[in-house]
N, C-alpha and C positions, 0 to 999 in steps of 0.2 A: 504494500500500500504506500503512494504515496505519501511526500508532506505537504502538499495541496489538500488532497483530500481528506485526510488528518484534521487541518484546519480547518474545512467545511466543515466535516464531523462537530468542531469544538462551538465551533461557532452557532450549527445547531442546536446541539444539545447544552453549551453551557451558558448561552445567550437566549436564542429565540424562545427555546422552550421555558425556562426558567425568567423571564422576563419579570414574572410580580416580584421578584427581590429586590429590582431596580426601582419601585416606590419609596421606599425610604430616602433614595437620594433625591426622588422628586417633594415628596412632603418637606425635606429639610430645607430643600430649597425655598419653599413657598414660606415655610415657617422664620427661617432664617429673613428672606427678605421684606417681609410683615416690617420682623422687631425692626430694619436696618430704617424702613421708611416710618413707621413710628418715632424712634430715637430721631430721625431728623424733623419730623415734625412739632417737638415739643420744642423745637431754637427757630421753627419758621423760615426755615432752608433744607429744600428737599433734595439737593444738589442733584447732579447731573447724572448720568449713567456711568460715568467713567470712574467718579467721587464714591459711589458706591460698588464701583467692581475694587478699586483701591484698599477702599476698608477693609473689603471682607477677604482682600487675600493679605494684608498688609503683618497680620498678627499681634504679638503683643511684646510688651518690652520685659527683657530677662528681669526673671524672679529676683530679688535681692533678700535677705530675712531682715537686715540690719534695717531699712527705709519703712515708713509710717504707710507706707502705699498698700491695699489690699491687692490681694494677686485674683485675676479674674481667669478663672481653669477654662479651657477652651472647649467647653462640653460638646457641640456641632462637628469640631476638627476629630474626635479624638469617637464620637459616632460615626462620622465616616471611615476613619482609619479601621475600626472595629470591624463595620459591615462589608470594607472591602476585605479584611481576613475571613471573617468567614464565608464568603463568597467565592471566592478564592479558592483556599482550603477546602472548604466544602465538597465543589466539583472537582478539584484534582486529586482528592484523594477518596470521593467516592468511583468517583471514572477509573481509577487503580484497580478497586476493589470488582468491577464489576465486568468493565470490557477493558481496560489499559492493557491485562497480560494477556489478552488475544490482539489487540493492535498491536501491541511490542512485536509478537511472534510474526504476524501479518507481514510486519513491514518490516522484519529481519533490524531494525535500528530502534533503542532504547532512544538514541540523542535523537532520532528525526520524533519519536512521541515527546520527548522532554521538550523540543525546541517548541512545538505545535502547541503544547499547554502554556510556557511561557508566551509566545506572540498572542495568546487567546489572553491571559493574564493581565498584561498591555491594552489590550484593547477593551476588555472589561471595564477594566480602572479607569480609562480613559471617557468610554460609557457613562459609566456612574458619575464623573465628574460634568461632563456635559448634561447629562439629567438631572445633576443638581443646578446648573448654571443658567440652565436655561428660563422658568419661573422667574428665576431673577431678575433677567434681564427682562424679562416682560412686562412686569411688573417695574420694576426703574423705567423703565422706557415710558411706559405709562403716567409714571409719576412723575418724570420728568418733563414728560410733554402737557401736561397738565397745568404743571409751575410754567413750563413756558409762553400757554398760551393764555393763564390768567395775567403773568406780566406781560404779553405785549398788548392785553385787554386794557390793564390799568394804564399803561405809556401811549394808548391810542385816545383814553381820556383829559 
């Protein structure tokens, strides 16, 4: 067997079929960009689309214990990081358990099945992160166009 066809296989069965796992990163995203456009609405600047893709990749400043400052734990980063391990994991190590050592045998190569789970891996992650980003942006978009065209309502006043 090919590692084309390999990759189709991964891409079927640990993408298309299993797709409700990729909800969480849509809910996070819709949740996360609520609190982003809330927080800016209580200072009466919803800033732009770009102001809010900056924030939310921007992170947070190293811990100190000695400084008065509370540490804010990155619950959202640290739910994704989680959901992509067991997503992950999940499928390559039940795909081991169930057809992996008839693909390995198939396709006479361990590294062309390893390579195939890693590029599926990649492109998962990659997934999730575009699933989360995406609400986002819709929503900014929205909120920004919003603010944009109540100010050029008030400027045309």
């Amino acid at each position: 067997m090919k590692f084309g066809r390999m990759l189709k296989y991964d891409l079927r069965y640990g993408t298309v079929r299993r797709f409700g796992y990729y909800l969480l990163p849509l809910l996070l995203g819709v949740a996360d960009a609520v609190r982003q456009v809330l927080n800016y609405y209580k200072v009466r600047n919803p800033g732009t689309l770009l102001d809010h893709w900056l924030i939310m990749t921007a992170g947070t400043q190293p811990y100190q214990p000695n400084t008065l400052h509370s540490y804010k734990f990155p619950t959202i980063w640290l739910i994704m990081q989680a959901f992509m391990l067991l997503v992950v994991n999940g499928y390559t190590s039940g795909d081991l358990e169930e057809h992996g050592s008839v693909m390995i045998v198939k396709s006479r190569s361990r590294a062309g099945w390893w390579l195939s789970k890693c590029v599926w891996c990649m492109f998962s992650t990659l997934l999730a992160y575009v699933i989360y980003y995406i609400p986002m942006f819709l929503i900014f978009a929205s909120v920004s166009y919003t603010h944009l065209r109540a100010h050029e309502t008030s400027a045309h006043l």
